[in-house]
C-alpha angles and dihedrals in degrees: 000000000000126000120259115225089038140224145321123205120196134166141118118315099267099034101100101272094146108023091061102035083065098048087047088045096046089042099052102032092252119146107244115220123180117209098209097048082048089060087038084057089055086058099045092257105316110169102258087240091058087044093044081054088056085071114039099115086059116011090178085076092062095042077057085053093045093050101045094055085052089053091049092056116090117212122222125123086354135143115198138194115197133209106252093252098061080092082079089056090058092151092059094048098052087046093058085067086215121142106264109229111195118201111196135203135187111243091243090060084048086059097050100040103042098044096166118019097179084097088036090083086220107163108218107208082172130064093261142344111283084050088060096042100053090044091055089048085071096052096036092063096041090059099037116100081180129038119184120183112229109192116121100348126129113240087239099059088039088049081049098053094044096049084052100052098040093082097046093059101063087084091066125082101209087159101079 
C-alpha cells in the first residue's frame, strides 16, 4: 500500500530529484510538483539560477522563499521533488508527513553532473561546494526514511528499486 499524502525527494542538484520524482509520480498516479519550477512560476518564469542571483547578497532571503513555497504545497496524493537546498527547511518538510526519499550522489558524480553550477542556482551556505555538499549529507540523511544510492545506476533499475521498496515503508512511523 502507498502512502497517502505522497513522497518527497531531496539530494543534492544533479542527483535525479526531478527525473525520477516524475517517473515515481506517472507510475503510481500520484500528481508530480517541482519545487523549484514552482518558485520559477513566482517569477514568471525566471531561470532559478537568474532568480538565485537575485539573492546573492542574502541568500537567506531566498531559503525564506524557498520555504515559504514548501509550506504553500499540500500534500495528498503528491510526489515532490525539492530544490537541494529544502534540507535547510527541515521543519517544513517533517510537517508535510510524506515519506523522505533521499537520492544520493558521490561527490565525484556531483562533480561530473553537475560541470558548472553557476547556472545550476545552487545556493552555497558553505565556502565552496564540497563544503555544502558534505553539510547537506548530514541533513539529507536525518530526514530520509528512505536512502537510495544513485551512482551508476540507470534510472530504470533505480525507478524499479524505489517502486519496490514504497509499499514496504508505510509500516514504519517515521512522524513521531
Amino acid at each position: 500500500m502507498l502512502h497517502q499524502r505522497g513522497y518527497i525527494f531531496i539530494g543534492m542538484s544533479g542527483s535525479g530529484k526531478t527525473t525520477l520524482g516524475r517517473l515515481i509520480a506517472r507510475e503510481i498516479g500520484y500528481e508530480f510538483l517541482d519545487s523549484d519550477k514552482l518558485i520559477e512560476k513566482k517569477f514568471n518564469y525566471l531561470n532559478l539560477y537568474k532568480i538565485v542571483d537575485q539573492y546573492q547578497e542574502d541568500l537567506t532571503k531566498f531559503l525564506e522563499l524557498e520555504k515559504k513555497v514548501l509550506n504553500e504545497i499540500e500534500f495528498k496524493k503528491t510526489v515532490l521533488a525539492t530544490g537541494g537546498s529544502a534540507c535547510y527547511s527541515e521543519d517544513v518538510i517533517r510537517e508535510k508527513k510524506a515519506i523522505v526519499i533521499y537520492l544520493h550522489i558521490s561527490w565525484d558524480l556531483l562533480k561530473e553532473r553537475i560541470g558548472d553550477f553557476s547556472e545550476r542556482g545552487v545556493i552555497l551556505l558553505r565556502k565552496d561546494l564540497k563544503s555544502e555538499y558534505m553539510h547537506r549529507k548530514k541533513i539529507y540523511q536525518r530526514l530520509a526514511n528512505l536512502k537510495i544510492n544513485c551512482d551508476r545506476k540507470p534510472i530504470s533499475s533505480l525507478k524499479k528499486e524505489i517502486l519496490t521498496k514504497l509499499p514496504l515503508m508505510k509500516n514504519h512511523d517515521f512522524f513521531k
